[in-house]
mmCIF file of the C-alpha atoms, coordinates in Angstrom:
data_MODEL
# 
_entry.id   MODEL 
# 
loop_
_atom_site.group_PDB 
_atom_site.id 
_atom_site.type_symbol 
_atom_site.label_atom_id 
_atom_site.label_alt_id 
_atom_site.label_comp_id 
_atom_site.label_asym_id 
_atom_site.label_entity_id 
_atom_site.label_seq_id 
_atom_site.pdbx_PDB_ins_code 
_atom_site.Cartn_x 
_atom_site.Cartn_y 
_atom_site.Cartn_z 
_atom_site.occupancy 
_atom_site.B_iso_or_equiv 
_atom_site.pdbx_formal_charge 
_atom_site.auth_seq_id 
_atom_site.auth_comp_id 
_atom_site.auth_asym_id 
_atom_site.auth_atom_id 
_atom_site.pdbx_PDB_model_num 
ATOM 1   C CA . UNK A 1 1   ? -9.139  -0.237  2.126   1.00 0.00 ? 1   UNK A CA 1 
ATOM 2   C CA . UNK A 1 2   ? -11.620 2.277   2.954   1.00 0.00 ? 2   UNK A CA 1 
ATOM 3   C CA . UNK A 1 3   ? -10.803 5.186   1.374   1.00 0.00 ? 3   UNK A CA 1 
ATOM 4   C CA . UNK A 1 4   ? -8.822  5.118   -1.867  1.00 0.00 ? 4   UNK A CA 1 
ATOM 5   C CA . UNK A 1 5   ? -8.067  9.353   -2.356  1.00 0.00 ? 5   UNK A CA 1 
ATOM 6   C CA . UNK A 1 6   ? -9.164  12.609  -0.520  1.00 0.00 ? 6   UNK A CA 1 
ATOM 7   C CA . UNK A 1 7   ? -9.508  15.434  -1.992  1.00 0.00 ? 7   UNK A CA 1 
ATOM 8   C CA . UNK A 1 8   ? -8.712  19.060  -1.107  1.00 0.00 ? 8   UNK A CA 1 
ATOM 9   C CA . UNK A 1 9   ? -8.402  22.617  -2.636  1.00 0.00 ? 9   UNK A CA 1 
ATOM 10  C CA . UNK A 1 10  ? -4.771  24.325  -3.368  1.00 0.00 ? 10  UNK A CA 1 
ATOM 11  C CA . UNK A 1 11  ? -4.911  28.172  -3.344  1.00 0.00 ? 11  UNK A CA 1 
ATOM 12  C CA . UNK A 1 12  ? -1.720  28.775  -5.565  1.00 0.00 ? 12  UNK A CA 1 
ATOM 13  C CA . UNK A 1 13  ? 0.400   31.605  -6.434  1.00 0.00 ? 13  UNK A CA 1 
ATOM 14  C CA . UNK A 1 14  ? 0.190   32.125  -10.490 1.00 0.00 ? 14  UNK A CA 1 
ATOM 15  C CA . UNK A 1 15  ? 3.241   34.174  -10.226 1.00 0.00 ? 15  UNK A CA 1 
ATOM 16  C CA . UNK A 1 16  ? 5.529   31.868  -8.201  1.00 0.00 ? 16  UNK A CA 1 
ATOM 17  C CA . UNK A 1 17  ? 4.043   28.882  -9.153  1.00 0.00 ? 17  UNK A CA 1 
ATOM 18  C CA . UNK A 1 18  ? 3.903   27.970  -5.518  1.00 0.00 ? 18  UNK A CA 1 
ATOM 19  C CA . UNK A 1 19  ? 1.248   26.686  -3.415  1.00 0.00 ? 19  UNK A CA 1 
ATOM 20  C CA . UNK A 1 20  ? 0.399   28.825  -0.135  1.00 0.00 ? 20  UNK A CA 1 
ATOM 21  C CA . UNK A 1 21  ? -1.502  26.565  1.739   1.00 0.00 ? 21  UNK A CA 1 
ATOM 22  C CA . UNK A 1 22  ? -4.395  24.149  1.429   1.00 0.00 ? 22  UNK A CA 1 
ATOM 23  C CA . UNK A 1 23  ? -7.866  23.987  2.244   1.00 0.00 ? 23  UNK A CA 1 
ATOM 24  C CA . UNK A 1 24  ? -8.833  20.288  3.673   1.00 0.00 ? 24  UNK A CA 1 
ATOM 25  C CA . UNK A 1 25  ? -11.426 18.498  5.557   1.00 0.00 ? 25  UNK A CA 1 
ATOM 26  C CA . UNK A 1 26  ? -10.614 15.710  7.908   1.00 0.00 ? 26  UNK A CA 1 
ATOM 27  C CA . UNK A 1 27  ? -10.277 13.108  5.595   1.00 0.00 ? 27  UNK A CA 1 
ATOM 28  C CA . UNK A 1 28  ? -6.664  14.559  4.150   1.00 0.00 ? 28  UNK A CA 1 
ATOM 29  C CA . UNK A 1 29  ? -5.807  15.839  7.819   1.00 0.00 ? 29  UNK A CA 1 
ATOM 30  C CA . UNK A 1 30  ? -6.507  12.663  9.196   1.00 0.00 ? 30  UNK A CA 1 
ATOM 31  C CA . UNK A 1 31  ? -4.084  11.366  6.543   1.00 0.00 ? 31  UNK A CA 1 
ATOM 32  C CA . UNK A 1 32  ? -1.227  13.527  7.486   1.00 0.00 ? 32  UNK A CA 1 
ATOM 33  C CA . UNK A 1 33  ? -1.300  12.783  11.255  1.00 0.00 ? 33  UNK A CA 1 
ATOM 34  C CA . UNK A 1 34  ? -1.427  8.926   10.266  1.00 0.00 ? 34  UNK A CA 1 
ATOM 35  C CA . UNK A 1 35  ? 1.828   9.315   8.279   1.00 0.00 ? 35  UNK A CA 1 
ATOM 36  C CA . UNK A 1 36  ? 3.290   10.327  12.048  1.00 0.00 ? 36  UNK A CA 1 
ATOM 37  C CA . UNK A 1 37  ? 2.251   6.566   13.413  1.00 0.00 ? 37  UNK A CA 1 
ATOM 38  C CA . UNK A 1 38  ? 3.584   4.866   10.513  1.00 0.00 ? 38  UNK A CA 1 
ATOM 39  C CA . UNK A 1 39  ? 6.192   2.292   11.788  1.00 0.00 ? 39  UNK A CA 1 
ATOM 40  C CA . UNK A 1 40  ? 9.756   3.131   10.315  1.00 0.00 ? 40  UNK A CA 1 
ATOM 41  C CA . UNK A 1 41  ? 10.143  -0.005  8.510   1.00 0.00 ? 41  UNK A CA 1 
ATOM 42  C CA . UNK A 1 42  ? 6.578   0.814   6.686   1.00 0.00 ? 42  UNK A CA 1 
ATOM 43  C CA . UNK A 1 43  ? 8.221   4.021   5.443   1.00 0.00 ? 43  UNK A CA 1 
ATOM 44  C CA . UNK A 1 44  ? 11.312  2.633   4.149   1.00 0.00 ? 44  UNK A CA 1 
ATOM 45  C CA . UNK A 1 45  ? 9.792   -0.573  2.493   1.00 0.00 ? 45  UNK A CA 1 
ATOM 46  C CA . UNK A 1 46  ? 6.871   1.791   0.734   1.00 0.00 ? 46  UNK A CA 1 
ATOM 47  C CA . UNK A 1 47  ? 9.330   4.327   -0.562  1.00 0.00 ? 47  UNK A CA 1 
ATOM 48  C CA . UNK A 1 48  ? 11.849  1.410   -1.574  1.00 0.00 ? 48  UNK A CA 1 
ATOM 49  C CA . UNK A 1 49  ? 15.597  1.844   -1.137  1.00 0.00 ? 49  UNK A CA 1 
ATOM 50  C CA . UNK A 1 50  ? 16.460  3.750   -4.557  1.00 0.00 ? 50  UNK A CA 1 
ATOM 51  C CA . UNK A 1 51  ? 14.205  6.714   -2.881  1.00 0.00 ? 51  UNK A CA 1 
ATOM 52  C CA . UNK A 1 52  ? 15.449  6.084   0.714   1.00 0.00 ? 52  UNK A CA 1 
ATOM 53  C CA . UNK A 1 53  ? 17.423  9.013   1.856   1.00 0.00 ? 53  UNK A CA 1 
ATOM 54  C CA . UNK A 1 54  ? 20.603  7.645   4.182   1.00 0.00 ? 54  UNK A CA 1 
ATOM 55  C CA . UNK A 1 55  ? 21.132  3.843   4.964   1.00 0.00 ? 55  UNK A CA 1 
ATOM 56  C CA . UNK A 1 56  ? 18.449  2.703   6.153   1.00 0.00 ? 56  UNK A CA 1 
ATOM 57  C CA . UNK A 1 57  ? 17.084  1.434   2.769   1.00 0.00 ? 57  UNK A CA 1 
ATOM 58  C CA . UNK A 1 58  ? 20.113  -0.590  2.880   1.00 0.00 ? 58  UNK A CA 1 
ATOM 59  C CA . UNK A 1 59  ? 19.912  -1.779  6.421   1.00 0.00 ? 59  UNK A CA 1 
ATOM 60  C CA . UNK A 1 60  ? 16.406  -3.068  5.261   1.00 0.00 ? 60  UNK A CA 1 
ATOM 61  C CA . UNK A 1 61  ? 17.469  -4.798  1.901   1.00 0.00 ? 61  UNK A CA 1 
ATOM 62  C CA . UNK A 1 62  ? 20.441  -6.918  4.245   1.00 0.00 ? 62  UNK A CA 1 
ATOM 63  C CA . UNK A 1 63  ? 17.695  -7.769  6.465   1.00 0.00 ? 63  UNK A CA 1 
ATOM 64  C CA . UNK A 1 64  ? 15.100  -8.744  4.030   1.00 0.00 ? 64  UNK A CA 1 
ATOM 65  C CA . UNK A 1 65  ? 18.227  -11.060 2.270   1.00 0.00 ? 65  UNK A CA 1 
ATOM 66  C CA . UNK A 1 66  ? 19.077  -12.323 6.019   1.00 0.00 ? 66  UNK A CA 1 
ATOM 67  C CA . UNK A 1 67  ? 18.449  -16.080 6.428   1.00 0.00 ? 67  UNK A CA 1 
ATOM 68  C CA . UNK A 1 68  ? 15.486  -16.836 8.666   1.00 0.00 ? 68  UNK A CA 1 
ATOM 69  C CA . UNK A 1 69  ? 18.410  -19.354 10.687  1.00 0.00 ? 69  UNK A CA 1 
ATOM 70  C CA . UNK A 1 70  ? 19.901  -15.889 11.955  1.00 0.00 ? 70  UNK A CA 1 
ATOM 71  C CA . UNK A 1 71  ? 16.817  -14.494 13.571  1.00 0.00 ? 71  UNK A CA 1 
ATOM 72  C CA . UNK A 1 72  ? 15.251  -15.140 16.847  1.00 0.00 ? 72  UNK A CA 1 
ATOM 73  C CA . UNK A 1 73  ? 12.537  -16.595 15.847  1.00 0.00 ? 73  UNK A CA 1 
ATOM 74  C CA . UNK A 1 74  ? 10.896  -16.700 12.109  1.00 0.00 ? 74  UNK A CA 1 
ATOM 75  C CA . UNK A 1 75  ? 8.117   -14.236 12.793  1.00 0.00 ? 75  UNK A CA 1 
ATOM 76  C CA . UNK A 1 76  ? 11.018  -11.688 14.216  1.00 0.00 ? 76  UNK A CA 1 
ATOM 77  C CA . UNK A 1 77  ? 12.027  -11.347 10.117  1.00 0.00 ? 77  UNK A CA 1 
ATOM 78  C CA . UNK A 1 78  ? 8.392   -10.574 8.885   1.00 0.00 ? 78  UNK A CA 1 
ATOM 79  C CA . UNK A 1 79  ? 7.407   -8.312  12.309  1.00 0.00 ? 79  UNK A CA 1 
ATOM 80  C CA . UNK A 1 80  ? 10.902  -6.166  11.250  1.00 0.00 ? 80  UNK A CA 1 
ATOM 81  C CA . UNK A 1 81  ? 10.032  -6.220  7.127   1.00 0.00 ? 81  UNK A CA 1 
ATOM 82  C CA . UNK A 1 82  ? 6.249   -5.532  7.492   1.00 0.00 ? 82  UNK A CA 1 
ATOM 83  C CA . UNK A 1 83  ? 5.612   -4.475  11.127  1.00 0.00 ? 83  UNK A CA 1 
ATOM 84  C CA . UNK A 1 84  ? 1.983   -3.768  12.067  1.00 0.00 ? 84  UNK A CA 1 
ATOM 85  C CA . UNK A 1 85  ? -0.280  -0.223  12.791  1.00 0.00 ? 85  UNK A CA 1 
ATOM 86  C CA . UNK A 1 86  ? -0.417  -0.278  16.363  1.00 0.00 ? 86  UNK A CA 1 
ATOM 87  C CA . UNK A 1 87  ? -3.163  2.244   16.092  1.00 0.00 ? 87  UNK A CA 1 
ATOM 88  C CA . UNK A 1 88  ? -6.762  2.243   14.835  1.00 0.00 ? 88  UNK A CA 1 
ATOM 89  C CA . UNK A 1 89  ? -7.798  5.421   15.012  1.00 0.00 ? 89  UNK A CA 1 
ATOM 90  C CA . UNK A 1 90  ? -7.888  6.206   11.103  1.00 0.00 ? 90  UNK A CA 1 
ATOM 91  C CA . UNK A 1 91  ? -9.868  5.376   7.978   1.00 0.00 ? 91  UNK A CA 1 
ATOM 92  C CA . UNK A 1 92  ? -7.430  6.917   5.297   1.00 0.00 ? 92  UNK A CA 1 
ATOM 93  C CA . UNK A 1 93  ? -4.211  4.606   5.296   1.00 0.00 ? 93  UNK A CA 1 
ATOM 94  C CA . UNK A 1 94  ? -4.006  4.901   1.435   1.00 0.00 ? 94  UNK A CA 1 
ATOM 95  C CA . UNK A 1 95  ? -0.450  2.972   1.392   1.00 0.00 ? 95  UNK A CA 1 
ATOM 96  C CA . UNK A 1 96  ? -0.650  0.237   3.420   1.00 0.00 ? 96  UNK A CA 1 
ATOM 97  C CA . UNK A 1 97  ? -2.100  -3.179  2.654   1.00 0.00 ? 97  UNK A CA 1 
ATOM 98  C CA . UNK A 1 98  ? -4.618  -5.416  4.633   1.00 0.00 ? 98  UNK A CA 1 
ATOM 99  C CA . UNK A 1 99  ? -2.160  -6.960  6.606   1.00 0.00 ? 99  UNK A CA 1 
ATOM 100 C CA . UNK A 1 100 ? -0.635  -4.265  8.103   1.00 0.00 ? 100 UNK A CA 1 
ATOM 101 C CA . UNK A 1 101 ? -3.718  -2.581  9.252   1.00 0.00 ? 101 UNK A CA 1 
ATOM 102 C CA . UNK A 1 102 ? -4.936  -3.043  12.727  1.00 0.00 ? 102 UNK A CA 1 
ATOM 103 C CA . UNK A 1 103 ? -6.718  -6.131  13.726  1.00 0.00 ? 103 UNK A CA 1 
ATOM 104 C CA . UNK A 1 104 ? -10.640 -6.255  13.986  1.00 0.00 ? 104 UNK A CA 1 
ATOM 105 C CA . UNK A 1 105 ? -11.147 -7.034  18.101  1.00 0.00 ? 105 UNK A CA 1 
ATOM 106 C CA . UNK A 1 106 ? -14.108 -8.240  19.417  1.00 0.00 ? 106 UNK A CA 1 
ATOM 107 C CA . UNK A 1 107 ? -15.175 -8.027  23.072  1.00 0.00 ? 107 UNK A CA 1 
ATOM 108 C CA . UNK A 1 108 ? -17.605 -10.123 25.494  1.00 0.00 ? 108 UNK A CA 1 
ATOM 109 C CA . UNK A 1 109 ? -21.010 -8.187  25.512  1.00 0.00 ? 109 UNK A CA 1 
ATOM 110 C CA . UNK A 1 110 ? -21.942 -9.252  28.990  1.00 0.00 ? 110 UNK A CA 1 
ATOM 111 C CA . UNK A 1 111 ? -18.681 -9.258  31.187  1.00 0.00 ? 111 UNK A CA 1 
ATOM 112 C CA . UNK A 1 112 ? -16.484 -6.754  28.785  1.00 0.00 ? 112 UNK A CA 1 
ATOM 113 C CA . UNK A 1 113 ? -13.784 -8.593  29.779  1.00 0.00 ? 113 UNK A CA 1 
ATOM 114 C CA . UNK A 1 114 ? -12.681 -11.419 27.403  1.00 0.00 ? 114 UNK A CA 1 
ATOM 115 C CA . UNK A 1 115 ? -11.177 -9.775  23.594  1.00 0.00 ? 115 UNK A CA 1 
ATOM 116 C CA . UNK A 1 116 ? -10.773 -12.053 20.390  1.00 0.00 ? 116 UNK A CA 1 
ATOM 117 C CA . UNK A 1 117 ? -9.626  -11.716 16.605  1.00 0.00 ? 117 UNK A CA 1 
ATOM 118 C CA . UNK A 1 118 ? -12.530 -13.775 16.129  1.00 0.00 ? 118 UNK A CA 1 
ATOM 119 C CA . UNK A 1 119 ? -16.083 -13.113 16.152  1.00 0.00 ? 119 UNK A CA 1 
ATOM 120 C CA . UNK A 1 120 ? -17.326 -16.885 16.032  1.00 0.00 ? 120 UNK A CA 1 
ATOM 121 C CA . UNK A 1 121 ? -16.547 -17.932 19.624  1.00 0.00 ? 121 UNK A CA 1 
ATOM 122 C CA . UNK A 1 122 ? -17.484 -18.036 23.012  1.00 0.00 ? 122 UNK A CA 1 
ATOM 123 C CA . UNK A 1 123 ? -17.173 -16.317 26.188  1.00 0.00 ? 123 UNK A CA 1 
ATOM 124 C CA . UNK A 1 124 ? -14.973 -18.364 28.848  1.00 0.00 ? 124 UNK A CA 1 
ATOM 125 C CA . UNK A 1 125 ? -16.518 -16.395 31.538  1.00 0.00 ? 125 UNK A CA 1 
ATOM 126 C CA . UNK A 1 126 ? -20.466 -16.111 29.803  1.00 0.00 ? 126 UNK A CA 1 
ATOM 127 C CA . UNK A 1 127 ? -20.775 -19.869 27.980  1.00 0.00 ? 127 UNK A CA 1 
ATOM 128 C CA . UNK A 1 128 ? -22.401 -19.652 24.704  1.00 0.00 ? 128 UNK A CA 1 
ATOM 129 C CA . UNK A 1 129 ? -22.322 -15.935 24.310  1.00 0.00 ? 129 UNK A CA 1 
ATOM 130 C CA . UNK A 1 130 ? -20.635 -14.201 21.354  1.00 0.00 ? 130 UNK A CA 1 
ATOM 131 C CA . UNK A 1 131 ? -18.231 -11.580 21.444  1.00 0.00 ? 131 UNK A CA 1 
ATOM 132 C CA . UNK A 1 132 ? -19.416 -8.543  19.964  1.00 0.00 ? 132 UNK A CA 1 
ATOM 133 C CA . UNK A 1 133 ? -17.692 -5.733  17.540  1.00 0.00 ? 133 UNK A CA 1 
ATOM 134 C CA . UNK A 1 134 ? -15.057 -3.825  19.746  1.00 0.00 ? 134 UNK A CA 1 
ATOM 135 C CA . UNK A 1 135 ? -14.501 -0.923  17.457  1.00 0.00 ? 135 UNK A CA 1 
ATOM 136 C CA . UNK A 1 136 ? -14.937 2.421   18.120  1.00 0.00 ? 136 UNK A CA 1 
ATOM 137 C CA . UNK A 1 137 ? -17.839 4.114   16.220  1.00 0.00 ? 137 UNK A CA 1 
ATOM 138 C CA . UNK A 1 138 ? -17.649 5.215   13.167  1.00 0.00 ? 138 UNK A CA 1 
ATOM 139 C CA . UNK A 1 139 ? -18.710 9.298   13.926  1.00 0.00 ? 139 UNK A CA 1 
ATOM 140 C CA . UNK A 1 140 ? -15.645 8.824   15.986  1.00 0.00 ? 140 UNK A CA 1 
ATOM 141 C CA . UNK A 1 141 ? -12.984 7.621   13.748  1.00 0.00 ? 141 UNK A CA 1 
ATOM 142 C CA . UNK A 1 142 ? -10.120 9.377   12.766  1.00 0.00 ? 142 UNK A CA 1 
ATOM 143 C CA . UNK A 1 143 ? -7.959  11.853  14.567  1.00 0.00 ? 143 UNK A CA 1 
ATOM 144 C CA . UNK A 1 144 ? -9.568  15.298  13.967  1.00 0.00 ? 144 UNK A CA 1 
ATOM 145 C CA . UNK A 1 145 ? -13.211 16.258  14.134  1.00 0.00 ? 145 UNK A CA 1 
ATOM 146 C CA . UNK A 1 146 ? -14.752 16.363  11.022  1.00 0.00 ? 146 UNK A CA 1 
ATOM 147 C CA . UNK A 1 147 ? -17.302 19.409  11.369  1.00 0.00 ? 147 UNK A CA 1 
ATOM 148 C CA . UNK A 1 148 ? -13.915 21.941  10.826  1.00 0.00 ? 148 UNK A CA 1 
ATOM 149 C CA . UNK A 1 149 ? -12.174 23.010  7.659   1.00 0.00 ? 149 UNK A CA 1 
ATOM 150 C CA . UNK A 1 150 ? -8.518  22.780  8.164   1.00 0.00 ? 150 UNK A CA 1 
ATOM 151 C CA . UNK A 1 151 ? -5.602  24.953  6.894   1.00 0.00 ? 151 UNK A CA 1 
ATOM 152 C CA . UNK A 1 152 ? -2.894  23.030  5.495   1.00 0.00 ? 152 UNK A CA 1 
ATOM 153 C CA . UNK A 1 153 ? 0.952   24.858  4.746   1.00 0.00 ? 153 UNK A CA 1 
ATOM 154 C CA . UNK A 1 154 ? 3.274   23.660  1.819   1.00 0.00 ? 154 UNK A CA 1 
ATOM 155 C CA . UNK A 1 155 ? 5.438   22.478  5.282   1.00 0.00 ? 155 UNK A CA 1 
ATOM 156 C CA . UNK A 1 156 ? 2.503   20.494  5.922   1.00 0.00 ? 156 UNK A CA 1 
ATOM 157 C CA . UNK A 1 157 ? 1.707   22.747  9.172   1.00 0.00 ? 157 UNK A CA 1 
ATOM 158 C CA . UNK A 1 158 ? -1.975  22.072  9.844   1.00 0.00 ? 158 UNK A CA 1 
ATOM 159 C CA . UNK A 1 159 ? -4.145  24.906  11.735  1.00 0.00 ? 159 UNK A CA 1 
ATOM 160 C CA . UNK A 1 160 ? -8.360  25.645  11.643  1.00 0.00 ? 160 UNK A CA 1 
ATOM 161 C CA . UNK A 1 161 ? -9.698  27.232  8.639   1.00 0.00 ? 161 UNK A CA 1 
ATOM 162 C CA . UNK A 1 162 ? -10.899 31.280  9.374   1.00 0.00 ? 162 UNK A CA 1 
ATOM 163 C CA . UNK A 1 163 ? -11.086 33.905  7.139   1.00 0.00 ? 163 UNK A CA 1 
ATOM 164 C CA . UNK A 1 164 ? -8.621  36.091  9.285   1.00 0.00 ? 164 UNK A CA 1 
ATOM 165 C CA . UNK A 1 165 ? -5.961  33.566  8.954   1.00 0.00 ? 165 UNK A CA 1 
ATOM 166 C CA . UNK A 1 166 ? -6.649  33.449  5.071   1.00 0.00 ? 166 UNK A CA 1 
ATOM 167 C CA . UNK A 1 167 ? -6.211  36.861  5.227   1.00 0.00 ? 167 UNK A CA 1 
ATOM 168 C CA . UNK A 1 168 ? -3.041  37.375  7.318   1.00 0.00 ? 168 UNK A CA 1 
ATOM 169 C CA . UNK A 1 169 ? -1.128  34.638  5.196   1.00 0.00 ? 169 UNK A CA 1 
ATOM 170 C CA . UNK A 1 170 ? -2.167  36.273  1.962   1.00 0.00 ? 170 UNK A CA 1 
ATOM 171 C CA . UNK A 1 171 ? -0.596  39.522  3.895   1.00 0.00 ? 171 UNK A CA 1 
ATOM 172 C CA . UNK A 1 172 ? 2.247   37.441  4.527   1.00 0.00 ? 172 UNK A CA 1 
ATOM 173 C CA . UNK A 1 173 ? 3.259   36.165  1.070   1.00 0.00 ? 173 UNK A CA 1 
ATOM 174 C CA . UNK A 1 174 ? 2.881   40.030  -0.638  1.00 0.00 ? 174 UNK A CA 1 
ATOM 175 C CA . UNK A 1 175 ? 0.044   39.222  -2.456  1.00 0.00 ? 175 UNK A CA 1 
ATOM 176 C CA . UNK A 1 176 ? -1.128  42.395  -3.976  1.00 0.00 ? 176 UNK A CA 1 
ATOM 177 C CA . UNK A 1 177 ? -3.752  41.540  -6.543  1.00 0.00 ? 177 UNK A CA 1 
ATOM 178 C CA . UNK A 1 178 ? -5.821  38.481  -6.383  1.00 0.00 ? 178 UNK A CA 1 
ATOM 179 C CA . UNK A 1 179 ? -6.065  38.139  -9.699  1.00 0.00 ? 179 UNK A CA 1 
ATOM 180 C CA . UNK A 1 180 ? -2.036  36.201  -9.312  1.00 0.00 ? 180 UNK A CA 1 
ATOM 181 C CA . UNK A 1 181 ? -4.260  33.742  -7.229  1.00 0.00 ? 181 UNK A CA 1 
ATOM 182 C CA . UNK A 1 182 ? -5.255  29.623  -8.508  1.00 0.00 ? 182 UNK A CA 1 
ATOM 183 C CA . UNK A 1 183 ? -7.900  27.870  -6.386  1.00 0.00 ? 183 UNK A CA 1 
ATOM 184 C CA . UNK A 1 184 ? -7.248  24.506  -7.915  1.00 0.00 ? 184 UNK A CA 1 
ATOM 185 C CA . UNK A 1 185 ? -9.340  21.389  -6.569  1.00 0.00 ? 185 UNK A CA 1 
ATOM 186 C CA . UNK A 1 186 ? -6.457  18.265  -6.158  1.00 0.00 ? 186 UNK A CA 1 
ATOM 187 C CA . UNK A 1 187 ? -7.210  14.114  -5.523  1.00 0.00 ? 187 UNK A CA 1 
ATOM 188 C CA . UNK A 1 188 ? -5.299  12.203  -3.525  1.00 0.00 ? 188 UNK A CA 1 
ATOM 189 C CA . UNK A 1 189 ? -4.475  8.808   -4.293  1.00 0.00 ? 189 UNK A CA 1 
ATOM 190 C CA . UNK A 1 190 ? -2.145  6.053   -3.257  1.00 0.00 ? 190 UNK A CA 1 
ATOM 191 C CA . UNK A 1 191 ? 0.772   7.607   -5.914  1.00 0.00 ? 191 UNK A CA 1 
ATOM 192 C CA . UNK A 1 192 ? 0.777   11.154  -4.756  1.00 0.00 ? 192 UNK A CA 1 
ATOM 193 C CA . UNK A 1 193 ? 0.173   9.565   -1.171  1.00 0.00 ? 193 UNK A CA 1 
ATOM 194 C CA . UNK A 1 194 ? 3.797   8.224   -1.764  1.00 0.00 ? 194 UNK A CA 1 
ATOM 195 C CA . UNK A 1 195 ? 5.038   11.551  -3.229  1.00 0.00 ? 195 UNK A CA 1 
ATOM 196 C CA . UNK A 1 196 ? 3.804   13.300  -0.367  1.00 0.00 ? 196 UNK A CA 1 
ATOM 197 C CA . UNK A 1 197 ? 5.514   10.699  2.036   1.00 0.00 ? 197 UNK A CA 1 
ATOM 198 C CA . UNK A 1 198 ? 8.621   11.201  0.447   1.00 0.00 ? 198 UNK A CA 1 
ATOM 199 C CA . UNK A 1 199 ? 8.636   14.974  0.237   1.00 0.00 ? 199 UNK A CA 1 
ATOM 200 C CA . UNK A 1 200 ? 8.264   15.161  3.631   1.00 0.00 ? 200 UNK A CA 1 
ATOM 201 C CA . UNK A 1 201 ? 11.069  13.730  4.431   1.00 0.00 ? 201 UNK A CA 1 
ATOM 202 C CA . UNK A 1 202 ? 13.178  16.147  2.718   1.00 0.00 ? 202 UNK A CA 1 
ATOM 203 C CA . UNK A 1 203 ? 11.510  19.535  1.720   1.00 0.00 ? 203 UNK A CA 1 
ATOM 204 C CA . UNK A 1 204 ? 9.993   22.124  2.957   1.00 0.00 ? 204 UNK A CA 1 
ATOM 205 C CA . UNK A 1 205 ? 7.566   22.577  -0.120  1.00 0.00 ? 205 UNK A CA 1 
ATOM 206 C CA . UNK A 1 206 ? 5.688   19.388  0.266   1.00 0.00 ? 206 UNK A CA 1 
ATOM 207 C CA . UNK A 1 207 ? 1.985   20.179  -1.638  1.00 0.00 ? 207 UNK A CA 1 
ATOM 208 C CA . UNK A 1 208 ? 4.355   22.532  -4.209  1.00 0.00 ? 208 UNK A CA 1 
ATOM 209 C CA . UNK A 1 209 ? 6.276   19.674  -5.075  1.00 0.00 ? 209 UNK A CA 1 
ATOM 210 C CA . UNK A 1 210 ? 3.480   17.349  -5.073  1.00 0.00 ? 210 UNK A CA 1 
ATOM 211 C CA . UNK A 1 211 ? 1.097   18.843  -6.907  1.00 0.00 ? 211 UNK A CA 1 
ATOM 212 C CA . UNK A 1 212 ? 2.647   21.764  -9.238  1.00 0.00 ? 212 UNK A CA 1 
ATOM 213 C CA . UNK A 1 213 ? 6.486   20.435  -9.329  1.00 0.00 ? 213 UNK A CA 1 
ATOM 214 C CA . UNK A 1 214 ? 9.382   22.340  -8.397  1.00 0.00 ? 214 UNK A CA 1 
ATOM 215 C CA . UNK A 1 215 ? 9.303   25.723  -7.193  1.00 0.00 ? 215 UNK A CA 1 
ATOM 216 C CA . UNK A 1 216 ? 10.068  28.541  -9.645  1.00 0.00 ? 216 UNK A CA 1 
ATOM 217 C CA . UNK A 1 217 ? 12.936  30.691  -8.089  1.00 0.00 ? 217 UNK A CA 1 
ATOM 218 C CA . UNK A 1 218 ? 12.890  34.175  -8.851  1.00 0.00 ? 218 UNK A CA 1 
ATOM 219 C CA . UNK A 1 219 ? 16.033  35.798  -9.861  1.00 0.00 ? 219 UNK A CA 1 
ATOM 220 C CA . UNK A 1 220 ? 16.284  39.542  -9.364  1.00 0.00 ? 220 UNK A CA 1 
ATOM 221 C CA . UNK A 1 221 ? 18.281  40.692  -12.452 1.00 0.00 ? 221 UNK A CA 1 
# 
């Protein structure tokens, strides 16, 4: 795995014990938008059926129990149970293992036509020539460009870094004094990578949750 946490900065609100939003560099962007490409049956074997919210944890425990006689054909079972990344565009998968990251291709260096899983072979159309390393570069990895600071809401929103933004939201939540402000610097590894899966699924106040707990409701009394 290549990367095994990110890290990124919290600016939190003393007072409500909330977070307002996140400041993040491609690494924990690029995590987010690969959450998004994550096939379904990824998501529901990763966050287990006890954290599952609906059936579908249970739809994927009577298939995992289904008799390999039942199914098409025995690689239909494992393709369902631990179906494959169909894209390579990203370098932070955090929760997946080997096997269910995208294949290393290699391509004919002479015709470009002819692609492999294996790099010791030949050419049908160029005899004797190896197949070289299809992947894409690595300046040009990921999903977002790496030379911009991103802004990332407790909803997980994601918009460019600026200090008029920083500004407006601060306007936004009432924040009077900045002295009721946290900058807190955060890691990201594979068990708040699950947390953060989760939460998404069903709140609102992902990085909150994540990082500080529940949110503290104020009660006017």
């Amino acid at each position: 795995m290549a990367t095994s946490k990110v890290s990124l900065k919290l600016l939190i609100d003393k007072k409500s014990h909330k977070v307002l939003f996140a400041e993040a560099g491609k690494d924990f962007v690029d995590f987010l938008l690969y959450l998004l490409t994550l096939p379904i049956g990824s998501v529901i074997r990763l966050l287990t059926e006890q954290d599952m919210v609906g059936c579908l944890g249970d739809l994927y425990k009577s298939v995992d129990e289904l008799g390999e006689s039942y199914m098409s054909t025995s690689q239909i079972k494992e393709s369902i149970l631990k179906p494959t990344v169909s894209i390579s565009a990203t370098e932070v998968p955090l929760l997946l293992s080997s096997d269910e990251l995208p294949t290393k291709l290699y391509k004919c260096r002479y015709c470009n036509k002819n692609t492999v899983k294996e790099p010791n072979g030949t050419c049908p159309s160029c005899v004797f020539r190896p197949y070289r390393d299809e992947r894409v570069p690595s300046a040009e990895k990921g999903f977002v460009k790496g030379v911009v600071t991103y802004m990332v809401m407790d909803n997980l929103e994601v918009s460019p870094m600026s200090s008029i933004s920083s500004i407006a939201l601060l306007n936004k939540f009432k924040i009077l004094e900045l002295s009721a402000l946290e900058e807190r610097v955060v890691d990201l590894d594979m068990a708040e990578a699950l947390k953060l899966l989760k939460e998404s699924l069903q709140s609102k106040t992902v990085l909150t949750k994540v990082f500080l707990g529940e949110v503290i409701t104020q009660v006017d009394l």
